[in-house]
VOGU-3710 file (C-alpha; in Angstrom, 3 decimals, decimal comma):
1> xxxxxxxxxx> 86,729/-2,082/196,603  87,753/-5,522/194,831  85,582/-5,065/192,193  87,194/-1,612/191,635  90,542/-2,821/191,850  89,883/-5,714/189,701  89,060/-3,065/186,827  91,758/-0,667/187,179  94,499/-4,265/187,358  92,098/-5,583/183,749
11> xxxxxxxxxx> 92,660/-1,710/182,095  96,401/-1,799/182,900  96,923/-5,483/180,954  94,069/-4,659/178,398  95,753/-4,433/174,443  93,435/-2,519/172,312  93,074/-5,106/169,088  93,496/-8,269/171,427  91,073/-11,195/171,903  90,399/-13,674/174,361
21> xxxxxxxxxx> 92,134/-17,081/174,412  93,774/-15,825/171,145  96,190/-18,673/171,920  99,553/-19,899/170,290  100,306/-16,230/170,171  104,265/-16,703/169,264  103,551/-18,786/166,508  101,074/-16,230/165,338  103,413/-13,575/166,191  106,341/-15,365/163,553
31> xxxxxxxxxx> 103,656/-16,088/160,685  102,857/-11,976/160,653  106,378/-11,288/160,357  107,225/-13,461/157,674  104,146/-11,623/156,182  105,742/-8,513/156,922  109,146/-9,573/155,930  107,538/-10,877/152,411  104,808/-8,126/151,897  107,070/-5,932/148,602
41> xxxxxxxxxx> 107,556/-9,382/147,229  103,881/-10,621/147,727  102,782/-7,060/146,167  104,654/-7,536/143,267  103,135/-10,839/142,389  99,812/-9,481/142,879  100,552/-6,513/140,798  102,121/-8,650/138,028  98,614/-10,870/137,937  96,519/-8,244/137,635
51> xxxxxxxxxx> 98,551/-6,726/134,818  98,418/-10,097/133,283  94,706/-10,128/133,182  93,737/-13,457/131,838  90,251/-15,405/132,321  89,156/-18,144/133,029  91,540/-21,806/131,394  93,661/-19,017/129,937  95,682/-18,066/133,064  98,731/-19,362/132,018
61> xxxxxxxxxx> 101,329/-16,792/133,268  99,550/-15,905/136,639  99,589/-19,634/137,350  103,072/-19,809/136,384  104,393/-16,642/138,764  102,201/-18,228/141,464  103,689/-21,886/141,169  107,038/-20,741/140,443  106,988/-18,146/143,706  105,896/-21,247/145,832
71> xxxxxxxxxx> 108,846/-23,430/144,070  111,521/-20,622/145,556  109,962/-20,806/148,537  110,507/-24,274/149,019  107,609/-25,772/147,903  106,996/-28,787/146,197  104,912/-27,778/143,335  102,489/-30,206/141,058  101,364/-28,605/137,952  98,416/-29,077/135,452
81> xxxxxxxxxx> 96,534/-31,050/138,077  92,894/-32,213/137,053  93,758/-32,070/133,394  93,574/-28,284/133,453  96,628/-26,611/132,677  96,333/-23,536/134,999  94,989/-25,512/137,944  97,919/-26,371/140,275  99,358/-27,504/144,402  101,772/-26,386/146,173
91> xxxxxxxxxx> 102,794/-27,874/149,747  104,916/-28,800/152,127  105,353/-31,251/155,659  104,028/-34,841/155,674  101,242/-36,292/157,718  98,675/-35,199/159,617  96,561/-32,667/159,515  96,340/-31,832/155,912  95,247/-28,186/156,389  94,532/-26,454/152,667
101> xxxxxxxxxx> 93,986/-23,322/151,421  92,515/-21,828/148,017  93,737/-19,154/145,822  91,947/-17,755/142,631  93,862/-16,191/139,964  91,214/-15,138/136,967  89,971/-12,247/135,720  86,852/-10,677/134,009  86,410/-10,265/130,507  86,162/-6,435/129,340
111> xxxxxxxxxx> 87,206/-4,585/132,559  90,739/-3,532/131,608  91,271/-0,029/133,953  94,183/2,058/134,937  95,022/2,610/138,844  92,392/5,761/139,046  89,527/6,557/140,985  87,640/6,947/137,300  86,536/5,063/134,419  89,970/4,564/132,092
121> xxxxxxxxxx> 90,857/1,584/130,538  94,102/0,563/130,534  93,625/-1,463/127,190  90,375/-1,019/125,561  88,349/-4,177/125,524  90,651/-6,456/127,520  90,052/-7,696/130,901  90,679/-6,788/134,365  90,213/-8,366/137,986  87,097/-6,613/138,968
131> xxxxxxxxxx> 86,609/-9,573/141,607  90,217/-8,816/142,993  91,542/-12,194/142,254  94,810/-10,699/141,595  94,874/-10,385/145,556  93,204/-13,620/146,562  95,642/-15,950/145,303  99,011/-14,208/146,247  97,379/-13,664/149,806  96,795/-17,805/150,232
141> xxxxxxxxxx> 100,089/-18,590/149,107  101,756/-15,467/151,529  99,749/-17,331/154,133  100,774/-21,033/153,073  104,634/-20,374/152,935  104,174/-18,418/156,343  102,581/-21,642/157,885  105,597/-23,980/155,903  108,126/-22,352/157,540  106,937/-23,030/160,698
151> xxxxxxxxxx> 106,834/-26,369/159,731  110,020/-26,811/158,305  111,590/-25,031/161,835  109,916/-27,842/163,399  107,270/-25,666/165,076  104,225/-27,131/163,592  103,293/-30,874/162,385  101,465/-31,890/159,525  101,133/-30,899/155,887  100,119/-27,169/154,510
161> xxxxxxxxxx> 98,891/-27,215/151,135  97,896/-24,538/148,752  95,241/-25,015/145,367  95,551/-22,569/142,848  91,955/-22,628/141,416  91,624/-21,293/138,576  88,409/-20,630/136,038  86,205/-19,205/138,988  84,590/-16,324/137,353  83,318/-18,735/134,363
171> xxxxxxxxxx> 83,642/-22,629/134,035  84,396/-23,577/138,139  87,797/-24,882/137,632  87,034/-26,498/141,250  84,687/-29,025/139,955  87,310/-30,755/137,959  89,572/-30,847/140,849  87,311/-32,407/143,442  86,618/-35,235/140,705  89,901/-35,584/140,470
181> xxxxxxxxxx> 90,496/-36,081/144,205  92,697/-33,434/145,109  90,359/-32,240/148,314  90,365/-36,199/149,464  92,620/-36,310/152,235  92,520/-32,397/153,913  91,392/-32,054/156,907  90,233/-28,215/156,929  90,284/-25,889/154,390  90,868/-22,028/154,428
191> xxxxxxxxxx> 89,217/-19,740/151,989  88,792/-16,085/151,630  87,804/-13,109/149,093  88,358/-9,448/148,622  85,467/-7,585/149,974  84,039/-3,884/150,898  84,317/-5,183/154,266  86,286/-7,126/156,836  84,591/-9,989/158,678  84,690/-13,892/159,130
201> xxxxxxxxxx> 82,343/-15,362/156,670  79,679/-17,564/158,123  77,197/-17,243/155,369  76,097/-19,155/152,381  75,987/-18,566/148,776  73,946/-19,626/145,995  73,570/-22,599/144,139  73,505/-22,241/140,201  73,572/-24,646/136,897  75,276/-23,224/133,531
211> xxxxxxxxxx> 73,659/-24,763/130,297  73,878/-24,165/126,428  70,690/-24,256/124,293  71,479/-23,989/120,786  68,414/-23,672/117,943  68,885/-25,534/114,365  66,489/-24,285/111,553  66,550/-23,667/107,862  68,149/-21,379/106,138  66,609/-18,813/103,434
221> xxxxxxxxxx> 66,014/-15,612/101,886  64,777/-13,237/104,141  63,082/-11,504/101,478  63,323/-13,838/98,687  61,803/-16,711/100,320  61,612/-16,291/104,239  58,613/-19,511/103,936  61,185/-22,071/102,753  62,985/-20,789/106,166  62,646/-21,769/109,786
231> xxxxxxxxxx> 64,235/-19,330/111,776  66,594/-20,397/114,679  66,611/-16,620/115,904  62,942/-17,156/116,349  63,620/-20,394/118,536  66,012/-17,961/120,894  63,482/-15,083/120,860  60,922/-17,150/122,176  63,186/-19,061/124,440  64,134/-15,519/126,214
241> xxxxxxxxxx> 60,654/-14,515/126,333  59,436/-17,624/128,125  61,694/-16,870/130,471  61,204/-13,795/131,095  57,116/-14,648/131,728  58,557/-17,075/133,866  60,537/-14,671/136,580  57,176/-13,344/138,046  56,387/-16,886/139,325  59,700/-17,741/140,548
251> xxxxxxxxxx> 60,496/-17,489/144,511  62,599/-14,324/144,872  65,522/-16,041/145,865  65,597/-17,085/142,626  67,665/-15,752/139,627  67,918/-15,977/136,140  70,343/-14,768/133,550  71,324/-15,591/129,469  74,146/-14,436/127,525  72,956/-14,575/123,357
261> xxxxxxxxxx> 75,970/-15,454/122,245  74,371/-16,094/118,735  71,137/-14,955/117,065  72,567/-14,962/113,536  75,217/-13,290/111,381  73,492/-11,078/108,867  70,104/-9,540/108,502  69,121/-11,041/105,073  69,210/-14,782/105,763  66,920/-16,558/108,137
271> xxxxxxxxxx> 69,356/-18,031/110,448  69,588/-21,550/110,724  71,725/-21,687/114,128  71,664/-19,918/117,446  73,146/-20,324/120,811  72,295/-18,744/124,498  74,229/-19,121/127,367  71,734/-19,621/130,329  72,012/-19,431/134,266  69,949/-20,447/136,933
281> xxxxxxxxxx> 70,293/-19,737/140,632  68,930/-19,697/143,835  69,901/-20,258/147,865  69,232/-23,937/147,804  70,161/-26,521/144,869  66,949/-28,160/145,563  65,092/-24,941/144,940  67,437/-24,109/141,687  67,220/-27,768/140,502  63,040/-26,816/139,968
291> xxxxxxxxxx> 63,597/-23,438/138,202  66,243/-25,358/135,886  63,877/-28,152/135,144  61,067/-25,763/133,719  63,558/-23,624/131,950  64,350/-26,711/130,142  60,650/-27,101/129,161  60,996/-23,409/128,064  63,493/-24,478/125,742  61,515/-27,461/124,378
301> xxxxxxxxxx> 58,380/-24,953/123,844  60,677/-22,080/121,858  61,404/-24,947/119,663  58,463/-26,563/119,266  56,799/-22,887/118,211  59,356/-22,145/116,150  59,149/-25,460/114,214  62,913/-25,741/114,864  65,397/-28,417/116,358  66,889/-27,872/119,808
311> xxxxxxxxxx> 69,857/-29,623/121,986  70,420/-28,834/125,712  74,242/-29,046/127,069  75,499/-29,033/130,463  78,083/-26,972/130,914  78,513/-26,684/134,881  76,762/-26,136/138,385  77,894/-25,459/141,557  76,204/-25,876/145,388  75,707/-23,645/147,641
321> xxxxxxxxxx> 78,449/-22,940/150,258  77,994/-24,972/153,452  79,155/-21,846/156,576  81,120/-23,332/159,626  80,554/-20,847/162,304  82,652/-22,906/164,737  85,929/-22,029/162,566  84,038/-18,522/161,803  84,496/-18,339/165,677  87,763/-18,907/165,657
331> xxxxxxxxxx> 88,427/-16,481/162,914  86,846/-13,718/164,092  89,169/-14,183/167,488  92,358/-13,883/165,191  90,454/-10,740/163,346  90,032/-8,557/166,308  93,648/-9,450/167,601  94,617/-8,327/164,590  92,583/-4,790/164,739  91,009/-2,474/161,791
341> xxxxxxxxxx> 93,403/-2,047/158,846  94,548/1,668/159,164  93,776/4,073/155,449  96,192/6,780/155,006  93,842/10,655/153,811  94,934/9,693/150,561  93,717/6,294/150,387  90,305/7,608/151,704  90,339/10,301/149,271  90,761/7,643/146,192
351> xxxxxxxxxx> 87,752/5,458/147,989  85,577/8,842/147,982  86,349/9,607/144,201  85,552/6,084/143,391  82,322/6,210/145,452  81,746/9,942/143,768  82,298/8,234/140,568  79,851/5,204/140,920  76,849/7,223/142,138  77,645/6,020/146,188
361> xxxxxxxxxx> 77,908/8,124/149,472  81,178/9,066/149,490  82,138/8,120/153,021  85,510/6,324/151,826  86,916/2,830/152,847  85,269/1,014/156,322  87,363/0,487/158,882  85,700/-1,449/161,344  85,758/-5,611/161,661  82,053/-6,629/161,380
371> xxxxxxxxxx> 81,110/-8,625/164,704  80,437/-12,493/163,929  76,583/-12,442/162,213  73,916/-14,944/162,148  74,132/-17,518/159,526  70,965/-16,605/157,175  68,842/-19,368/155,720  68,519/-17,526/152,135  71,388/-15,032/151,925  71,683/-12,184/148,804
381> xxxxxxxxxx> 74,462/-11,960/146,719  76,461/-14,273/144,229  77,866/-17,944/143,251  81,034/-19,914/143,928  82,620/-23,342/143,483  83,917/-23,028/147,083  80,642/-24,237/147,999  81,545/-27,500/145,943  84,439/-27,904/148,134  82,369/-27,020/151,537
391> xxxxxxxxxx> 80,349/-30,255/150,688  83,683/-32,602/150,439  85,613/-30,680/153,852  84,953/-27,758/156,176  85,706/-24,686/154,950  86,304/-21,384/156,908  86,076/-18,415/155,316  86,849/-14,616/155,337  86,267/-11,490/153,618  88,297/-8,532/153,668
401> xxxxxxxxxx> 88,244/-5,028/152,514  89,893/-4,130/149,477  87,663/-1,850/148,291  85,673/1,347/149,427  81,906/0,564/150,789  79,301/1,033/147,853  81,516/-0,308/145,316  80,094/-1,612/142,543  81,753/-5,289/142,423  82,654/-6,949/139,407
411> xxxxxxxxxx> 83,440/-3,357/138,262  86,543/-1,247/136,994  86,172/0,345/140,218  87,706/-2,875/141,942  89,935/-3,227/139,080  91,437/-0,136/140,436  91,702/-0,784/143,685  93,323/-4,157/143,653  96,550/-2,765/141,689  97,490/-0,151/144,632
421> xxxxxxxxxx> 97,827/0,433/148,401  94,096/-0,256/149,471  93,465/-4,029/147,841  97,964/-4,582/148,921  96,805/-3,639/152,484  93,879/-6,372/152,395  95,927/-8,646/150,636  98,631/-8,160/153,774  95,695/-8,081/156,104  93,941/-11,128/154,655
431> xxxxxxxxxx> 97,221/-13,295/154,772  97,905/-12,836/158,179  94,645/-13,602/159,513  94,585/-16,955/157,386  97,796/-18,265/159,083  96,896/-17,375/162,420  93,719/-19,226/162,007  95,776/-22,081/160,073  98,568/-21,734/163,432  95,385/-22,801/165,188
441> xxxxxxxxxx> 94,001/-25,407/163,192  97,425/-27,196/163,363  97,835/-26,768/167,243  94,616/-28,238/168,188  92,956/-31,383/167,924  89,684/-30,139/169,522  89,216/-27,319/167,241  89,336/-29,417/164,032  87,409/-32,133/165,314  84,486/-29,603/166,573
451> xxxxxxxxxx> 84,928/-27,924/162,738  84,300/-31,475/161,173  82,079/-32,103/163,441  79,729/-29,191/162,616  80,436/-29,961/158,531  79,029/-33,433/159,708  76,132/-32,061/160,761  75,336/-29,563/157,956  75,629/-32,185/155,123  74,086/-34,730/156,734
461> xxxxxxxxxx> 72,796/-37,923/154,621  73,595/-35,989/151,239  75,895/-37,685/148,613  77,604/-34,926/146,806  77,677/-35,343/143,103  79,146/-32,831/141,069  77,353/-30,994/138,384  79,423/-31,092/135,113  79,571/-33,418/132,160  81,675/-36,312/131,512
471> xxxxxxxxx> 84,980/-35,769/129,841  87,830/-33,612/130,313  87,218/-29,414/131,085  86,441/-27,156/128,850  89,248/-25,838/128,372  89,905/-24,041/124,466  86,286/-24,706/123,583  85,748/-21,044/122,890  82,375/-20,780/124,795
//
């Protein structure tokens, strides 16, 4: 009989959405209304972003209508930090704990689209945020002013501060701003990205290196007198093909990639100069470290064959992300308080003719919050320089769904989605599930101390370094 009346007293008091020991719930409660209150104005500033469409050192105006939102909302604002123009803070309090929080604001190059569930460029040729950074920035900052005014009502203690972090998609702006010490004194650090699904992020990424080779021959004739010639083109073409010999005894965590971004400029000279971009990756930096090595020696062989000169330059490399399941934890607490964001039939309908367009099931946008998942040792997927940061503080991270499932990321398909309702309601979503997890962070001791604690314990006896040349960034280069 108790245990029957115990369950009919815990259906009564049971709120579909809630968690256990969500904690701190008024707070939380005041940070989704100002998220509420500012979600036109946040919408706007997304929308103006990803109509500004800039890459990576060129963001100049979506850096500018993200500092100067955070200036009207009182706060202080330090521009063109880490010698990088676009790269900027924004906080507000004193003291301890420093809690942070990222924000990307660049585009991709050539995926300019319309707000349409099909292919359409909205200027031929130019970019567009097919990573939905439009929505990741403007959702940290909705989340840091949310968390200042609680300070500045004397409700929380400590400092809130927000990075804009710019040149993700290319040079890893976030390198430059760890050397220059901007990450020294926080004590957490939120991140999250735009996603096809919603779920606290307790998995890794993979480590990469970026490097230039660039071939110097001899001009000549092609016809005339292709002997008196030595061909930098052939230098490349080799180059590639080592490579590509290469891939079937590489560990399949490994990746490799090139971008020719030279192989000569007309068909009747030998070409005397050319240049390839070149990526390597893989799940560990000590595995990618190897593979970068020998593709090194690749480069040195092409040359050597091709009786031409060579010269190897570092352009960047990031680590792998280091999870923290402990603030995962707490994250994915604060998600299922929050519930599943809700899709109106016409939202679905523009996820199924998306998913119709990119060869996908068309079973629209997902719903559900993804339980909390096992940290993999060698996960799938891409790169970041948020795993630079994860090696200098904790970093807790989420994904949200802005997006149908399938979508083809990187894409005009995301494009599309982040300049309407579906990426504005994960932008909204996001937000508020970043400040209640901040609200947390701030409240208790225990909670950061167990996050550092676990950071600790994943980095152990390594010394970070960063991986990018001496001398400013490279910013105007036109690489």
């Amino acid at each position: 009989m108790k245990n029957g009346l115990f369950l009919i007293l815990a259906l009564l008091f049971w709120i579909p959405g809630s968690a256990q020991n969500i904690g701190h719930e008024s707070l939380k409660k005041e940070a989704i209304k100002n998220i509420e209150t500012n979600y036109q104005a946040l919408t706007a500033l997304s929308d103006q972003i990803w109509a500004f469409e800039e890459i990576a050192f060129q963001e100049t105006q979506s850096a500018d209508a993200l500092a100067d939102y955070a200036e009207q909302n009182g706060l202080r604002v330090n521009r063109g930090v880490a010698e990088i123009p676009t790269a900027f803070t924004a906080e507000f309090g004193s003291g301890k704990p420093v809690i942070g929080i990222m924000g990307e604001f660049d585009a991709l190059p050539g995926l300019s689209q319309k707000k349409v569930p099909q292919k359409d460029p909205l200027n031929d040729g130019a970019p567009g945020h097919g990573c939905g950074h439009n929505l990741f920035g403007v959702a940290s900052l909705g989340a840091a002013i949310a968390i200042k005014d609680l300070i500045q009502e004397g409700k929380l203690e400590g400092t809130v501060r927000f990075y804009g972090t710019p040149a993700e998609e290319k040079y890893f702006g976030k390198l430059w701003m760890i050397r220059a010490g901007l990450f020294d004194d926080v004590d957490v650090m939120m991140d999250w990205h735009p996603s096809a699904e919603t779920k606290a992020d307790v998995q890794s990424s993979l480590a990469l290196v970026d490097f230039m080779v660039e071939f110097y021959g001899q001009a000549a004739h092609a016809s005339g007198d292709p002997w008196n010639g030595r061909s930098a083109s052939d230098g490349l073409e080799l180059f590639t093909t080592g490579i590509n010999y290469y891939r079937e005894h590489v560990k399949p965590t490994v990746r490799i990639h090139y971008h020719i971004q030279d192989g000569g400029q007309v068909v009747n000279v030998v070409p005397d100069y050319s240049r390839i971009w070149t990526r390597v990756r893989d799940t560990k930096r000590d595995g990618m470290e190897v593979v970068w090595k020998r593709v090194e020696e690749i480069a040195k062989g092409a040359a050597i064959m091709a009786d031409v000169d060579y010269k190897i330059s570092l352009i960047s490399g990031i680590h792998e992300v280091l999870p923290n399941r402990t603030g995962g934890k707490r994250l994915q607490a604060n998600l299922q308080y929050l519930g599943p964001i809700e899709y109106t039939d016409k939202e679905q309908d523009f996820g199924r003719k998306i998913q119709e367009a990119t060869g996908k099931d068309q079973v629209g946008i997902v719903c559900d919050i993804n339980p909390l998942e096992e940290t993999k040792e060698h996960p799938s997927g891409g790169s970041t320089d948020v795993g630079d940061v994860s090696f200098v503080v904790p970093v807790i991270r989420l994904r949200v769904t802005t997006a149908p499932k399938g979508t083809p990321w990187h894409s005009w398909a995301v494009v599309a989605c982040g300049g309407m309702s579906i990426g504005h309601k994960g932008l909204g979503y996001a937000s508020k599930a970043l400040s209640m997890t901040m609200v947390d962070l701030f409240q208790e001791q225990t909670l950061r101390e167990e996050v550092k604690a676990e950071f600790k314990e994943r980095i152990g006896d390594y010394e970070y370094k960063a991986m990018i040349p001496e001398g400013p960034p490279p910013i105007g280069t036109g690489n």
